[in-house]
C-alpha positions as a printed Julia matrix, in Angstrom:
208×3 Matrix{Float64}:
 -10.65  -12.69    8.32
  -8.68  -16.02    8.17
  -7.83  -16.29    4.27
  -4.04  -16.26    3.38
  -2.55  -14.54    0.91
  -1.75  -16.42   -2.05
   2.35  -16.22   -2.4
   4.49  -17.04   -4.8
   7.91  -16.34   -6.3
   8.51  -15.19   -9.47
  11.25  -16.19  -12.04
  13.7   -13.22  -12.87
  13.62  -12.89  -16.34
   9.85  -12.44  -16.91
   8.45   -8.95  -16.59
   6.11   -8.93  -13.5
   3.41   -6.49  -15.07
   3.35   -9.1   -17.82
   2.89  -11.94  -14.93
   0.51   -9.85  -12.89
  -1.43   -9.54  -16.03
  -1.88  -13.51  -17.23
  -2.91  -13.99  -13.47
  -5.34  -12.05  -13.34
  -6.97  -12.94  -16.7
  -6.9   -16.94  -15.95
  -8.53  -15.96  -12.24
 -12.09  -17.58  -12.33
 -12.88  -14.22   -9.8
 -11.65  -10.75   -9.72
  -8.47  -10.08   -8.61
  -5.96   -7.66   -8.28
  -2.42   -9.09   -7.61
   0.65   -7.13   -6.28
   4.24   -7.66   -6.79
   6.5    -7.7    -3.55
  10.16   -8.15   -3.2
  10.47  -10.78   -5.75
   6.97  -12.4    -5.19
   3.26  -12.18   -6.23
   0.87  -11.46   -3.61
  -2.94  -12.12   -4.87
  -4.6   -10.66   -1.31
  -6.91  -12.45    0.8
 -10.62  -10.78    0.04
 -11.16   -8.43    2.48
 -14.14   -8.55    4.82
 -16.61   -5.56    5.63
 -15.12   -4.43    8.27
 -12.03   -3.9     6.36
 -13.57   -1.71    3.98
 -15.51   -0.33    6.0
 -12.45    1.37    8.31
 -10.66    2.01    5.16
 -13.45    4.46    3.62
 -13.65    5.84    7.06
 -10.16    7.06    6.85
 -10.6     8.0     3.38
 -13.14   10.29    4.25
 -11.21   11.69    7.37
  -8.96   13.3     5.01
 -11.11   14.56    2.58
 -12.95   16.35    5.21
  -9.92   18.38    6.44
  -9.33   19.16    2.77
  -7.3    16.4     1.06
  -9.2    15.95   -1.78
  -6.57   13.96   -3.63
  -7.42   10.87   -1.15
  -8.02    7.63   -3.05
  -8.6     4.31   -3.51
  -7.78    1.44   -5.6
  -5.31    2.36   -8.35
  -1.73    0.83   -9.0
   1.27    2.24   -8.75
   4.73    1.03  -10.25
   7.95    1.44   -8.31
  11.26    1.11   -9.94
  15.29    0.03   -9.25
  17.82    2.78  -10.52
  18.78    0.82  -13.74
  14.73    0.86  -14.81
  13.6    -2.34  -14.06
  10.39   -3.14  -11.89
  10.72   -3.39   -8.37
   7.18   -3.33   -7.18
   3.69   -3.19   -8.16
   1.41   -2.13   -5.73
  -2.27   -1.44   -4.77
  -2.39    0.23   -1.59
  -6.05    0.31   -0.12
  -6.06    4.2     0.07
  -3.53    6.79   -0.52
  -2.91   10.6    -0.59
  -1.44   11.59   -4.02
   0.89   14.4    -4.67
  -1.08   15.62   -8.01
  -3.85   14.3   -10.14
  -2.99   12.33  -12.74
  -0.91   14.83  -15.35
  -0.43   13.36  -19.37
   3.09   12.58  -18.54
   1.43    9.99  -15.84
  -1.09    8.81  -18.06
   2.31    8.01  -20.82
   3.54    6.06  -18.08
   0.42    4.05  -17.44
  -0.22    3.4   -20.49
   3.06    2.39  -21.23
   3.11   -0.17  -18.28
   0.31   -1.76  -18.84
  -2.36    0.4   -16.0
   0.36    1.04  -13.5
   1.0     4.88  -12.29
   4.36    5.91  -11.04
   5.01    5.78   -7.53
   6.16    9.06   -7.09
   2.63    9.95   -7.14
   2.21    9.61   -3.57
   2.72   11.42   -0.42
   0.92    9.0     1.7
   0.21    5.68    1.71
  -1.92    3.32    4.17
  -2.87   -0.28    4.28
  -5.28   -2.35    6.81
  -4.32   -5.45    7.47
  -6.51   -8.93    6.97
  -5.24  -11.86    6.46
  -2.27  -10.52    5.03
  -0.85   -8.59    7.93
   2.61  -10.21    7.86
   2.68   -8.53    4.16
   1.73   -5.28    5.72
   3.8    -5.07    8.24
   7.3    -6.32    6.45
   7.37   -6.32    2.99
   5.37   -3.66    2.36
   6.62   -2.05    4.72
   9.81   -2.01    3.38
   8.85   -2.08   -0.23
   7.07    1.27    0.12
   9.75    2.76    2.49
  12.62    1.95   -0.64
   9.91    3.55   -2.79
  10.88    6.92   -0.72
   6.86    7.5     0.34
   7.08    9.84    2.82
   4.23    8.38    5.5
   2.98    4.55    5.8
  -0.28    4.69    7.88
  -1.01    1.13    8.95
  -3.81   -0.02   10.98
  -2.68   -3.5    12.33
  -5.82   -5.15   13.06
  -3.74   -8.65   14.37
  -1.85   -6.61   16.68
  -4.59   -4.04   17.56
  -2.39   -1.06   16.56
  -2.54    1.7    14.1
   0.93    3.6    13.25
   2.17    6.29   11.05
   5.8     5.23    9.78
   8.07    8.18    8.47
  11.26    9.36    7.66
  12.36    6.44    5.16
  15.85    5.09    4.82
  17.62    2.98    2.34
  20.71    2.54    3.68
  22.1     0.75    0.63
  20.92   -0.69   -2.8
  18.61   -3.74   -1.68
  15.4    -2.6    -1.26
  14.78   -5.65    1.66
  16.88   -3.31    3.93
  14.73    0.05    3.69
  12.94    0.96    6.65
  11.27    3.83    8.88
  13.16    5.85   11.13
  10.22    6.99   13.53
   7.29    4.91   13.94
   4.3     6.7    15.73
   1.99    3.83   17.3
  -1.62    3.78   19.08
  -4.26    1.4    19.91
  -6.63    0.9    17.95
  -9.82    2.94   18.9
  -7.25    6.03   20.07
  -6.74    8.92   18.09
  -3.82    8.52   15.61
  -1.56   11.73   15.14
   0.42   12.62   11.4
   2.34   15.06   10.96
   1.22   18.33    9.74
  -0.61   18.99    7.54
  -2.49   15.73    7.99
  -5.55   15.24   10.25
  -5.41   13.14   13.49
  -7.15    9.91   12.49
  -9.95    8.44   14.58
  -9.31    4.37   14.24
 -12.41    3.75   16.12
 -14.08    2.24   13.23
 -11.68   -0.99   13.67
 -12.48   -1.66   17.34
 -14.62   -4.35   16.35
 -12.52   -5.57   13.88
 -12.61   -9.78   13.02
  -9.16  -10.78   12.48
């Protein structure tokens, strides 16, 4: 699809979940906006195709028995001294447990926003957005310590599986993937064990 993410930076001293929240109550449409080394991201719609893939890949790993594959919920990471440093809605996920009353606290307490720790894989499709996906987020969800970033890269006709992530210091803009296992899209994409191999043919007639 062609629609850009809507960007913008956010002043330091107001609490993004607060920010996050007045934007998406004075949206005339539904939204969900994200919160991305220093800047809110409301994400371009996606199109069909995009969800199409994405519950495709969802359902690739609950076949081979990951049954704690999802969609659609937020999840808060944070900076050593407390503080938010992302807010994030990936477009599916494999979490490390359901939900437990200590992670329910937490929601509650920031405002619908699950700890990050929560997840043991995380993957995003690009649309519009795919310079988000493959930098920021990249990065963002690599300081977050999440073990495996699957990204299919519909601009660049790729799919990878990042691992291994490093922050080599204390900004989060630095953190990155040591390996970085890439395809074409329409070839079978390998995880490590115990993940499935993921069949990306579903995005082979992607519209980007």
């Amino acid at each position: 699809m062609s629609a850009e993410p809507i960007l913008e930076t956010v002043m330091t001293h107001v609490d993004p979940i607060d920010l996050l929240n007045a934007i998406e109550e004075a949206s005339p449409m539904p939204i969900r906006p994200e919160y991305v080394e220093g800047t809110v991201i409301v994400p371009p719609q996606p199109d069909d195709q995009h969800n199409h893939g994405t519950l495709e890949l969802a359902f690739q790993f609950r076949m081979s028995g990951f049954h704690l594959v999802g969609m659609g919920n937020g999840y808060r990471a944070a900076h050593p001294d407390g503080s938010t440093m992302s807010l994030l809605v990936p477009d599916f996920y494999v979490r490390r447990r359901r939900p437990t009353e200590l992670d329910e606290s937490y929601r509650k307490a920031h405002k619908g926003w699950y700890p990050v720790d929560m997840i043991a894989l995380v993957g995003e499709v690009t649309s519009g957005n795919h310079e988000t996906d493959t930098g920021a987020k990249l990065r963002t969800y690599a300081a977050a310590g999440i073990p495996l970033y699957v990204l299919i890269d519909r601009h660049a006709g790729t799919a990878h599986c990042y691992g291994d992530p490093v922050l080599p210091g204390d900004d989060p803009t630095d953190a990155y993937y040591a390996t970085d296992t890439k395809v074409d899209l329409g070839d079978p994409l390998p995880l490590p064990a115990p993940y499935p191999t993921l069949d990306t043919a579903a995005f082979l007639d992607a519209d980007v």
